[in-house]
Kinemage of the C-alpha trace (Angstrom):
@kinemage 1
@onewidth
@group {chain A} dominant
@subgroup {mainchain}
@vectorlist {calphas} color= white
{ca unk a 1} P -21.401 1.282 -19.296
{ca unk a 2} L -20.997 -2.545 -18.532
{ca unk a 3} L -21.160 -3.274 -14.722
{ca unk a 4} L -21.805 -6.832 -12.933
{ca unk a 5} L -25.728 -7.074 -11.605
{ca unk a 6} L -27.070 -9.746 -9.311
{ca unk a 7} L -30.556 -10.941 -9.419
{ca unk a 8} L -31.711 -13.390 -6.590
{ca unk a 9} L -33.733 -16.752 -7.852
{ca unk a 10} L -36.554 -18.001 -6.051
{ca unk a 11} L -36.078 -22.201 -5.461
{ca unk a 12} L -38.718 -23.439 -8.049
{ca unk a 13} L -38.705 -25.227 -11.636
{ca unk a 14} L -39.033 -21.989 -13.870
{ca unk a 15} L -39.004 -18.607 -13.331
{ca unk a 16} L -37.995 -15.144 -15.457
{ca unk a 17} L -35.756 -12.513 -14.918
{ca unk a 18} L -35.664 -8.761 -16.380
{ca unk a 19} L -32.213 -8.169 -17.541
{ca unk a 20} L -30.648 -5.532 -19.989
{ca unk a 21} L -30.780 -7.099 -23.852
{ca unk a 22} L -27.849 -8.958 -24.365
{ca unk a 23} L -26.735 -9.289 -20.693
{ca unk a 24} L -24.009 -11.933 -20.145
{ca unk a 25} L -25.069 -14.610 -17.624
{ca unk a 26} L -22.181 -15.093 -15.753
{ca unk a 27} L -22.425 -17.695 -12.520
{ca unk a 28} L -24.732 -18.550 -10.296
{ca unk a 29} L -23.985 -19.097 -6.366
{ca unk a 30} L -25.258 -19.018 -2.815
{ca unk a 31} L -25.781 -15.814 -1.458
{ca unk a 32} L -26.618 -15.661 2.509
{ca unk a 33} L -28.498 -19.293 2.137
{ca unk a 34} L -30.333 -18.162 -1.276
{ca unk a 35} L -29.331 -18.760 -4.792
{ca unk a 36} L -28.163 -15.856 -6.637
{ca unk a 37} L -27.202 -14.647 -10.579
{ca unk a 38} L -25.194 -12.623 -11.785
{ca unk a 39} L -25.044 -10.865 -15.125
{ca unk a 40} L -22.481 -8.695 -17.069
{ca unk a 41} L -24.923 -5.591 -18.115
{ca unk a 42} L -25.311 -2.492 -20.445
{ca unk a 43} L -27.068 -0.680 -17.991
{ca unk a 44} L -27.956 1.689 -20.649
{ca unk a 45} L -29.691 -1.264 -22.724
{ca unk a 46} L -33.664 -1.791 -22.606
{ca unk a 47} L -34.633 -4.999 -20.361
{ca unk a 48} L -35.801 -7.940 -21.735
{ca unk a 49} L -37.454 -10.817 -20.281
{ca unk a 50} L -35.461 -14.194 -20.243
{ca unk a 51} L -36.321 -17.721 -18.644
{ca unk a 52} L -34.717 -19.599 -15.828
{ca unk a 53} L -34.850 -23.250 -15.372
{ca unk a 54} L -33.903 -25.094 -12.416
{ca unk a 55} L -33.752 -29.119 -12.448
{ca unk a 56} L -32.514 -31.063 -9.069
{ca unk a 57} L -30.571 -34.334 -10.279
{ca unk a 58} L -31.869 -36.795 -11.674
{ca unk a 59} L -34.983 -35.072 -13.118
{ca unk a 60} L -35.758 -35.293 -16.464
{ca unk a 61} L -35.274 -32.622 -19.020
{ca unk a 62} L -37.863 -32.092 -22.042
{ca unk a 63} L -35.274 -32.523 -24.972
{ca unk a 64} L -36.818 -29.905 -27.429
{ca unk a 65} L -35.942 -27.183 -25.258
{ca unk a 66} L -33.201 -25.310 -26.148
{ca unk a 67} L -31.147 -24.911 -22.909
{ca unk a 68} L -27.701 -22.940 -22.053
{ca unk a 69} L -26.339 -24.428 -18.866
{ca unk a 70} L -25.300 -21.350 -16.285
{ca unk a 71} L -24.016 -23.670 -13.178
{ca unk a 72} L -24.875 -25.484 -10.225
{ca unk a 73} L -25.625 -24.826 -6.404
{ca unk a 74} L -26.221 -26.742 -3.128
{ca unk a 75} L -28.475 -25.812 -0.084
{ca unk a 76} L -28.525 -27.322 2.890
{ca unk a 77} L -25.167 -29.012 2.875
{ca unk a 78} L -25.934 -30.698 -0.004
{ca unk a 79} L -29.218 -32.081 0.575
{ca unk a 80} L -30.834 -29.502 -2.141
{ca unk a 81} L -28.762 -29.214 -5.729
{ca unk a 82} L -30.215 -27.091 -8.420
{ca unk a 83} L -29.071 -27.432 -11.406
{ca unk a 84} L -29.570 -23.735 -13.605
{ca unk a 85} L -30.033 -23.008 -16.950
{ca unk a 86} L -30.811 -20.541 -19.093
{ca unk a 87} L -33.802 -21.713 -21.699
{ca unk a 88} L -33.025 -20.225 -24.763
{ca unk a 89} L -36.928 -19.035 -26.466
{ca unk a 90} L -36.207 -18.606 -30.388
């Protein structure tokens, strides 16, 4: 059965998230002060392991990695933006 699923992100560069094989990233947004995902799941699939990336602006991004953007937030009225994506590991 498909149902939506929210996993909370920490605020750092890279981290990875256990979500049902072929899960549909949906959004992310803030969530009581704290960045949040959600996901359009199987829940009957097996998890799999998939990488989060989070860049503030004007950061650079390493070109050979293979990136799906998900969406942007903002923390403390503005004074934080992350920037997420998704990197795609082949």
């Amino acid at each position: 059965m498909k149902t939506i699923w929210k996993y909370n992100l920490e605020i750092t560069d890279e981290q990875f998230i256990n979500i049902p094989e072929g899960a549909e990233i949906l959004t992310i947004q803030i969530q009581k002060g704290k960045p949040v995902l959600w996901g359009l799941v199987n829940d009957k699939d097996k998890n799999e392991t998939r990488k989060i990336r989070i860049f503030g602006t004007g950061i650079p991004i390493i070109t050979d990695w293979s990136l799906k953007y998900i969406g942007t937030y903002q923390l403390l009225n503005g004074d934080l933006i992350g920037h997420v994506f998704e990197e795609i590991i082949k």
